[in-house]
C-alpha positions as CSV (number, residue, x, y, z in Angstrom):
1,X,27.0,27.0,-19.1
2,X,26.5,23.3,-19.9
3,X,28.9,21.4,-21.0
4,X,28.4,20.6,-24.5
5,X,31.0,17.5,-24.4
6,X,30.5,15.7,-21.2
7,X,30.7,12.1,-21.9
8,X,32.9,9.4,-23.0
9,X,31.5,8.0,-25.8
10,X,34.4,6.6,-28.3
11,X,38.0,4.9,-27.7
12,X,39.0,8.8,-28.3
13,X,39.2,11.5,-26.3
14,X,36.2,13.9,-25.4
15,X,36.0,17.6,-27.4
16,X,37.1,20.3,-25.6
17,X,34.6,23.5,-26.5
18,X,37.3,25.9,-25.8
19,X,39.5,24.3,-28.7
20,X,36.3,24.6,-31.2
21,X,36.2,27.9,-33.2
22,X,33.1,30.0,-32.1
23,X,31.4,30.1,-35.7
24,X,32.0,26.0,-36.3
25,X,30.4,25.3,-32.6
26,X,27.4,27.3,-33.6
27,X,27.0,24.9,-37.3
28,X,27.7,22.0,-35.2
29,X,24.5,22.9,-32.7
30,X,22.8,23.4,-35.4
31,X,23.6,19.8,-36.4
32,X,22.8,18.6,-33.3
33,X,19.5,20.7,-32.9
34,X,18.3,18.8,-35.8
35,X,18.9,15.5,-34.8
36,X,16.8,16.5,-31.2
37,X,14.0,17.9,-32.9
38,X,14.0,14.3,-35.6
39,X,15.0,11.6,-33.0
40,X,14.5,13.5,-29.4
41,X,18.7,12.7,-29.2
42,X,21.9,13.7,-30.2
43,X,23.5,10.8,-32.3
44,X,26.8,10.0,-30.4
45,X,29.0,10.4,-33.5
46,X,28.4,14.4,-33.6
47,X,29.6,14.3,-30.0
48,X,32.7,12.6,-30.9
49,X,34.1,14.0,-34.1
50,X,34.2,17.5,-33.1
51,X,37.4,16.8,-31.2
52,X,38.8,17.6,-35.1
53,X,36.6,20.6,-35.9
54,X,37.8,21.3,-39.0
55,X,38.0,17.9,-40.7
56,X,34.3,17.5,-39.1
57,X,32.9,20.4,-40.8
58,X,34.6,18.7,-44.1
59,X,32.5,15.6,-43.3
60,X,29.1,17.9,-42.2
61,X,29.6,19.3,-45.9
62,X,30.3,16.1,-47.6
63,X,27.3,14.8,-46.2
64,X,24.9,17.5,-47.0
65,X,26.1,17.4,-50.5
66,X,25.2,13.6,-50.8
67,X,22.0,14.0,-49.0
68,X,20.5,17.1,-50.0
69,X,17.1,16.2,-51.5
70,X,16.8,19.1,-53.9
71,X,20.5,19.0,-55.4
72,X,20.5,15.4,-55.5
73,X,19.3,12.8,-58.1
74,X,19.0,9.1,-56.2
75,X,16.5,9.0,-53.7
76,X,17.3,9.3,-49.2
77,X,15.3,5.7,-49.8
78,X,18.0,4.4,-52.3
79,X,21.0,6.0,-50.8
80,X,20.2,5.1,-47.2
81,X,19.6,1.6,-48.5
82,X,23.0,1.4,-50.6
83,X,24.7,2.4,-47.3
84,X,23.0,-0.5,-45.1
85,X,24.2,-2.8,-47.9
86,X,27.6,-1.7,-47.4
87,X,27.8,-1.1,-43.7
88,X,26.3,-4.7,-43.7
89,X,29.0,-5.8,-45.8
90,X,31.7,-3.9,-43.8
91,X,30.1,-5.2,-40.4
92,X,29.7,-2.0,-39.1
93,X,28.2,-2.1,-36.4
94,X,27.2,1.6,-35.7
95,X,26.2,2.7,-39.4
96,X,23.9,-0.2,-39.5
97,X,22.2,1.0,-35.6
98,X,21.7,4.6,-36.9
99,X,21.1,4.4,-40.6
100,X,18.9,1.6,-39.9
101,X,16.8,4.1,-37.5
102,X,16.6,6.8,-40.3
103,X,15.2,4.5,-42.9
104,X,12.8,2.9,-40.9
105,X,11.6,6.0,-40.2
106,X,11.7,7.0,-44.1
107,X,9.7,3.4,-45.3
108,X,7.6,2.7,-42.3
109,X,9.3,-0.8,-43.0
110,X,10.9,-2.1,-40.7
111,X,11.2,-5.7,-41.6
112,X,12.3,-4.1,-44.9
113,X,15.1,-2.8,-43.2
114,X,16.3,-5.6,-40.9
115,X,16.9,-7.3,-43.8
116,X,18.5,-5.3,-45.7
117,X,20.6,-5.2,-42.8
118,X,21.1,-9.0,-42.1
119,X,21.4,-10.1,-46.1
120,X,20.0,-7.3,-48.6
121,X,19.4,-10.7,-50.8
122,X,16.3,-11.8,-48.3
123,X,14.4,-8.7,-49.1
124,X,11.8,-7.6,-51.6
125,X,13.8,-5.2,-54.1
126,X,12.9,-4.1,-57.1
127,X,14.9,-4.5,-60.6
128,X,16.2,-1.0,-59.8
129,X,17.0,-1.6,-56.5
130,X,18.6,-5.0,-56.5
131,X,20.9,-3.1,-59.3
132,X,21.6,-0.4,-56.6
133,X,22.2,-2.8,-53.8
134,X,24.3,-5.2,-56.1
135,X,26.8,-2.7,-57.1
136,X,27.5,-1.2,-53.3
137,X,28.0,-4.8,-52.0
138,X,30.0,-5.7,-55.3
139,X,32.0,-2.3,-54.8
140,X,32.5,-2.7,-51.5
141,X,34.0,-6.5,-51.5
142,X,35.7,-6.4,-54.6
143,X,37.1,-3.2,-55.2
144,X,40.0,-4.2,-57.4
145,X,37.4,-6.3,-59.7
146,X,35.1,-3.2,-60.6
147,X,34.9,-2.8,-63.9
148,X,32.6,-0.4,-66.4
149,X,30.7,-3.1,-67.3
150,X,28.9,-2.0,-63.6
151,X,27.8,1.2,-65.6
152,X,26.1,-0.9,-68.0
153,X,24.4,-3.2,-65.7
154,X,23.1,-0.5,-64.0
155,X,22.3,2.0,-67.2
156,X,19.6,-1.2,-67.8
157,X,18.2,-0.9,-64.7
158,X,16.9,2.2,-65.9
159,X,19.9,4.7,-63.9
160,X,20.8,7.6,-65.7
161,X,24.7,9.0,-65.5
162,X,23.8,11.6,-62.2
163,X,22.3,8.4,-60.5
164,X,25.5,6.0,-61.2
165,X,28.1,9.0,-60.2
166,X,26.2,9.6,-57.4
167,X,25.8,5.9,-56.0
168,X,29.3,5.5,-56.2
169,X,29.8,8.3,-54.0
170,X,27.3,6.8,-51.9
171,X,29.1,3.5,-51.8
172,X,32.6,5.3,-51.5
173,X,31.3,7.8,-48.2
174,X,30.1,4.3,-46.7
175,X,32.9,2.5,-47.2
176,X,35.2,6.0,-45.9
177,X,32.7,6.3,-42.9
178,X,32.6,2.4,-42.1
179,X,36.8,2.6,-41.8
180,X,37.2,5.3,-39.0
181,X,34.0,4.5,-37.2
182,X,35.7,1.1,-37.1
183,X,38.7,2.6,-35.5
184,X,37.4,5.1,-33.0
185,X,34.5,2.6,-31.9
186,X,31.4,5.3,-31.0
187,X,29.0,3.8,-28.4
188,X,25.2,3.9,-30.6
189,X,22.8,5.8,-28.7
190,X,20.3,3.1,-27.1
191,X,17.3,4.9,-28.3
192,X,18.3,4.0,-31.9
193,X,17.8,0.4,-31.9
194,X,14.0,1.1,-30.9
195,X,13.4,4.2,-32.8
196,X,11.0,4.1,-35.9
197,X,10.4,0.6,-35.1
């Protein structure tokens, strides 16, 4: 059998397969299936955070609940682009590498992207977007200054109450991802710095 954990690839230490339930192993293959078949690689992350099986299924369904196209009401577009802005913000080194991949891949852009990246205020954004991309830097620097007047400002750029909740959960699983990533230091895959460019 191959060893489903083999490298080093964070300041923590590898999984062990033989601590990881049978049924969770399968879910995160599946995981991991997914991202071959997408990218032709496993992102490193999902061969780090099953060390903690449990708490990384709780992150697997957090994310699928933000990023499920059919029970969601922001688009992959605007949410992936809400968490560059905030990964950017946070310096984050490894959100920016492999969220940066996936929307390239989603725009065709990549210049887009890189700047969104580097300083979301050198790129071409729409009323809508700037709003969007306002608000998760805004959020994200000043969290103590946030105030409902943010509903407003982005109620007139045409978001609707769904869209609002669900970019501050955008902003908010960022900002939560941005924290540990920071801590545990996961080595991005190489091929996502050329991928979808």
């Amino acid at each position: 059998m191959t060893e489903k954990y083999p490298e080093q690839l964070s300041h923590l230490q590898k999984p062990d397969e033989k601590e990881i339930p049978g049924e969770l192993q399968e879910l995160f293959d599946k995981a991991t299936d997914d991202q071959v078949r997408n990218w032709g690689f496993i992102n490193n992350l999902f061969r780090v955070l099953p060390l903690n099986a449990r708490q990384y299924k709780g992150f697997l369904d957090f994310k699928n609940s933000l990023f499920d196209e059919d029970h969601c009401y922001l688009s992959n577009v605007e949410k992936e682009m809400i968490g560059l802005v905030v990964s950017s913000t946070n310096g984050c080194t490894y959100c920016l590498t492999t969220h940066g991949d996936y929307l390239r891949g989603l725009t065709k852009d990549p210049v887009w992207v890189d700047k969104l990246c580097y300083n979301y205020r050198s790129a071409e954004l729409n009323h809508r977007q700037k709003a969007l991309c306002d608000f998760a830097y805004f959020l994200t620097a000043y969290p103590r200054e946030i105030t409902t007047e943010w509903v407003d400002r982005l109620r007139e750029a045409g978001l609707n109450d769904h869209e609002i909740l669900e970019a501050s959960y955008i902003v908010g699983f960022f900002n939560y991802t941005n924290r540990w990533v920071a801590v545990i230091g996961p080595k991005p895959n190489d091929g996502h710095y050329s991928h979808n460019r």
